[in-house]
C-alpha positions as a Markdown table, in Angstrom:
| # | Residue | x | y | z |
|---|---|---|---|---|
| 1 | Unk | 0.0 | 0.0 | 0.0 |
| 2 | Unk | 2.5 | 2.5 | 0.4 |
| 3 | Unk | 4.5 | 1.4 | -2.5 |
| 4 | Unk | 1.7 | 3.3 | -4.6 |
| 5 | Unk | 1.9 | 6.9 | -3.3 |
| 6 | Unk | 6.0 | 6.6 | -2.7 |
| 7 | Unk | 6.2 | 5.9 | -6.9 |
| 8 | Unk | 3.9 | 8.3 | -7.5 |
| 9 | Unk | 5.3 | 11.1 | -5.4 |
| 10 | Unk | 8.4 | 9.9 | -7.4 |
| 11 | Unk | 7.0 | 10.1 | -10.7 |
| 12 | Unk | 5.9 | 13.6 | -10.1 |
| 13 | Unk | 8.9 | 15.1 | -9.4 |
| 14 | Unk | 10.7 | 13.6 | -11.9 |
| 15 | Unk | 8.2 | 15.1 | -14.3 |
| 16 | Unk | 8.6 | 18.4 | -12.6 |
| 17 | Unk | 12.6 | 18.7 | -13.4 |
| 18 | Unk | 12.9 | 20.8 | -16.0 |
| 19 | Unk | 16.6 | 21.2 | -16.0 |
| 20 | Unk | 18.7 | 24.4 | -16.6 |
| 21 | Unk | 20.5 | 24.9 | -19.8 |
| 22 | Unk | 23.9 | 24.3 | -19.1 |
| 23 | Unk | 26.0 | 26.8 | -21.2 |
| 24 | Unk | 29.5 | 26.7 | -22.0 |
| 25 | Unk | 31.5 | 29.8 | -20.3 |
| 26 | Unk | 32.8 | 32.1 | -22.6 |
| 27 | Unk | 36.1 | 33.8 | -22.6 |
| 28 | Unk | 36.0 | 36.8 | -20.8 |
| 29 | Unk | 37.1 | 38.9 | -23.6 |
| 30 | Unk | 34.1 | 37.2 | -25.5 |
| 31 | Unk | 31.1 | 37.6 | -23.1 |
| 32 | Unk | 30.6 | 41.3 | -23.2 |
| 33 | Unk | 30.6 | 41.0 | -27.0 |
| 34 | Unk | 27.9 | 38.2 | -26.8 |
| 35 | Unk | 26.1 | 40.3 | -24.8 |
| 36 | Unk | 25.7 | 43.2 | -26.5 |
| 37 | Unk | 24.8 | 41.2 | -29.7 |
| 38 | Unk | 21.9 | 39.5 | -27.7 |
| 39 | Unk | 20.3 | 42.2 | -26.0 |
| 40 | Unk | 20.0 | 44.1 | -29.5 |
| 41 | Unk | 17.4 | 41.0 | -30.7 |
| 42 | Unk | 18.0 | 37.5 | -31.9 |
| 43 | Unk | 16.4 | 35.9 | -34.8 |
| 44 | Unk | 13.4 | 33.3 | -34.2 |
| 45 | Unk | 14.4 | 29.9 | -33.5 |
| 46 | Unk | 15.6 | 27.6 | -36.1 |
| 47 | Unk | 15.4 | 23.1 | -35.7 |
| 48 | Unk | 17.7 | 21.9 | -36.7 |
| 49 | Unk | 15.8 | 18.3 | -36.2 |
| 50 | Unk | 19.1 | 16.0 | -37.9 |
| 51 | Unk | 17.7 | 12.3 | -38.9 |
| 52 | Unk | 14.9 | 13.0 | -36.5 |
| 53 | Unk | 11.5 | 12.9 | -37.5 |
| 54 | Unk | 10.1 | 15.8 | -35.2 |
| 55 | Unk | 6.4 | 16.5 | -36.1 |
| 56 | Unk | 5.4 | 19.9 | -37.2 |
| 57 | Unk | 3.3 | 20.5 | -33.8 |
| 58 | Unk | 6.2 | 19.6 | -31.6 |
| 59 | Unk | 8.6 | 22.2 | -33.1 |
| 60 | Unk | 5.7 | 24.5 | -32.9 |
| 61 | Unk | 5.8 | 23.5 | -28.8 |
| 62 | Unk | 9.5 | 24.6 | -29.0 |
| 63 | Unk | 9.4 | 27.7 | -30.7 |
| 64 | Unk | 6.4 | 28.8 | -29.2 |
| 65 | Unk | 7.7 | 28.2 | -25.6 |
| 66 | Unk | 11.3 | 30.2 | -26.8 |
| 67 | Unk | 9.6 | 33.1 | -28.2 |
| 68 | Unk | 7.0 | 33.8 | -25.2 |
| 69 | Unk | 10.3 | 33.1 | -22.6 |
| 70 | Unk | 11.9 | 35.7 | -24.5 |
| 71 | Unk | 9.2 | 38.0 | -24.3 |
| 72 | Unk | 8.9 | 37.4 | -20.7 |
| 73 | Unk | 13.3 | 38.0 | -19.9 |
| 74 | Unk | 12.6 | 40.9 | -22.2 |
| 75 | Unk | 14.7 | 39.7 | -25.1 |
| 76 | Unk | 13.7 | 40.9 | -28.7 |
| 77 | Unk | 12.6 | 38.6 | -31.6 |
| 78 | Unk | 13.5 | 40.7 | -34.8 |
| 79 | Unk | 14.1 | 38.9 | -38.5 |
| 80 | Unk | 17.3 | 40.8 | -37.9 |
| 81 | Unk | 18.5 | 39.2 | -35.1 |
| 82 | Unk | 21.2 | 37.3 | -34.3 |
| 83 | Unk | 20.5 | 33.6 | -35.5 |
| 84 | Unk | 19.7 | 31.1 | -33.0 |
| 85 | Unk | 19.7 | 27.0 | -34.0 |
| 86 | Unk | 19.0 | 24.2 | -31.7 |
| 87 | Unk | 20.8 | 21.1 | -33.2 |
| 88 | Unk | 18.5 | 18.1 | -32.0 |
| 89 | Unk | 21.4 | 15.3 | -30.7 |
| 90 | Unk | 18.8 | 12.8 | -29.1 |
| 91 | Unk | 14.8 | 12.5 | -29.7 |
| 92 | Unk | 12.8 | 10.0 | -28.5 |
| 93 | Unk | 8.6 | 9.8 | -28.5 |
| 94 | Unk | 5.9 | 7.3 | -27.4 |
| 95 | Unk | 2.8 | 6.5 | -28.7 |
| 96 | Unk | -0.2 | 8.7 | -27.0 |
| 97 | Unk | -2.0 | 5.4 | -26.2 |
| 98 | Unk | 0.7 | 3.5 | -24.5 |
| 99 | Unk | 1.6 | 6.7 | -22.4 |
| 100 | Unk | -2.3 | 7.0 | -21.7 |
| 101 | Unk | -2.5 | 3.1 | -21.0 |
| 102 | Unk | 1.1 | 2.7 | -18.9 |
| 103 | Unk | 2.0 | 6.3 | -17.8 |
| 104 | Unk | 5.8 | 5.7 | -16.8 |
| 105 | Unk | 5.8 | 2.0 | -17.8 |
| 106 | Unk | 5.5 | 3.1 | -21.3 |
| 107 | Unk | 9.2 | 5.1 | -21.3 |
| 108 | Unk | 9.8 | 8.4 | -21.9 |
| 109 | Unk | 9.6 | 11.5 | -24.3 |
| 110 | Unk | 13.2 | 13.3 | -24.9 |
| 111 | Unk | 14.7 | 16.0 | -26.6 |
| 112 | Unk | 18.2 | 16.6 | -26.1 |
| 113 | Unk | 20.4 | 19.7 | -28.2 |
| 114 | Unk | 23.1 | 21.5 | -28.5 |
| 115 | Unk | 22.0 | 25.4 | -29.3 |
| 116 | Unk | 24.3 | 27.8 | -30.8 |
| 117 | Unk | 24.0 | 31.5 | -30.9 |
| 118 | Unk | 26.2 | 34.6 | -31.4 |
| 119 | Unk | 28.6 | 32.0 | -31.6 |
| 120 | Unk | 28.4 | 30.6 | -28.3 |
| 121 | Unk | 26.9 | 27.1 | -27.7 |
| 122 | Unk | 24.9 | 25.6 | -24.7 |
| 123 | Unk | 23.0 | 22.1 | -24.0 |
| 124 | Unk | 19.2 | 21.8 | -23.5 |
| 125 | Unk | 17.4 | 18.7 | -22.1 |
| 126 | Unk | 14.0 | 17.5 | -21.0 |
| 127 | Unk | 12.5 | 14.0 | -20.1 |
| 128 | Unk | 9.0 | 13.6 | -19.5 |
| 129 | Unk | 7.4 | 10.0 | -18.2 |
| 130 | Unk | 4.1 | 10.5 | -16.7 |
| 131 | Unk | 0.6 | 9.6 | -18.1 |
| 132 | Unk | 0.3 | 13.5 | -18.7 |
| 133 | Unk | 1.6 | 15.9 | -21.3 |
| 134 | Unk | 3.4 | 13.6 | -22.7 |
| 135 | Unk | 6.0 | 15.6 | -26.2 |
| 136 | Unk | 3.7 | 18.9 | -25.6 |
| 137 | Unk | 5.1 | 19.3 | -22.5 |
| 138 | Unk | 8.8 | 18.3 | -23.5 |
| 139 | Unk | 9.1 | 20.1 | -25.9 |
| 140 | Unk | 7.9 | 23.5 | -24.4 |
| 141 | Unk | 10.5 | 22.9 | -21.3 |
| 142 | Unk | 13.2 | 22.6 | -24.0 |
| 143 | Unk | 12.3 | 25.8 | -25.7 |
| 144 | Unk | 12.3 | 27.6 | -22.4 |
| 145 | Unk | 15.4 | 26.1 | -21.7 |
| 146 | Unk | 16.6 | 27.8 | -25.0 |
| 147 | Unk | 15.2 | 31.3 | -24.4 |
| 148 | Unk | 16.8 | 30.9 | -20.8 |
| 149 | Unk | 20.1 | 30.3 | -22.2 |
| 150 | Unk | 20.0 | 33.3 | -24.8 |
| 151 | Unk | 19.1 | 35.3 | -21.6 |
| 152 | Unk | 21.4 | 34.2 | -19.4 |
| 153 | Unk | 24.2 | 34.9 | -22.4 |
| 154 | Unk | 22.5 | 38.5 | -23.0 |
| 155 | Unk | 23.1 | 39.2 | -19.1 |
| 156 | Unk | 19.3 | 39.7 | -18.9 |
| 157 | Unk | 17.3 | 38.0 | -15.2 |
| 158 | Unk | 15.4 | 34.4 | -16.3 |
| 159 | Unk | 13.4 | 32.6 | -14.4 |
């Protein structure tokens, strides 16, 4: 009987981890450049999906979540902006009736990338396992992940 609520007070807050981006620290000579490129707009997200086939709705997720963190850190989205890719390195997607049917038994969705911008480079990363959200989810963390990281480059507060 307790075994229930322990997994899923587990499965919840692995669900709820929605990881920082973890950006590579540029040299000091570098950053205030970066900076100053960033905060003057970047360009809206590109996916740069490899051999992955991501559908159409999940890149949506992903650029929709980047643009609206961006709007929130204060960031501007100009066709002018500094380019920013996110080069999909792992992707991974279960059926919506086995994660319906099996929750966390049914495995997990993942997007893993490598983003690059003003010629700095950062990882993003989300899991998601429960019965609920499922890729939606996923993919919205990873594009908040990415607008994050822009901000945290353009020296600008996120979350």
């Amino acid at each position: 009987m307790r075994l229930v609520p322990i997994s899923a007070i587990c499965v919840v807050l692995l669900s709820a981890c929605a990881g920082a981006p973890a950006t590579n620290p540029l040299p000091a000579d570098r950053g205030h450049e970066v900076g100053t490129v960033l905060t003057a707009g970047v360009s809206d997200l590109q996916i740069d999906a490899g051999s992955f086939d991501i559908s159409a709705e999940a890149k949506q997720e992903v650029v929709g979540a980047f643009r609206a963190e961006l709007t929130k850190i204060g960031v501007p989205v100009a066709a002018s902006g500094a380019p920013v890719v996110l080069h999909v390195t792992e992707f991974k997607t279960r059926p919506a009736a086995a994660r319906i049917m099996f929750g966390a038994l049914s495995g997990s969705d993942h997007i893993k990338g490598t983003v690059t911008v003003a010629g700095a480079t950062f990882e993003v990363a989300d899991t998601g396992v429960t019965m609920m959200g499922g890729l939606g989810v996923v993919a919205r963390n990873v594009g908040k992940q990415t607008a994050d990281g822009v901000g945290q480059l353009a020296g600008v507060a996120t979350r």
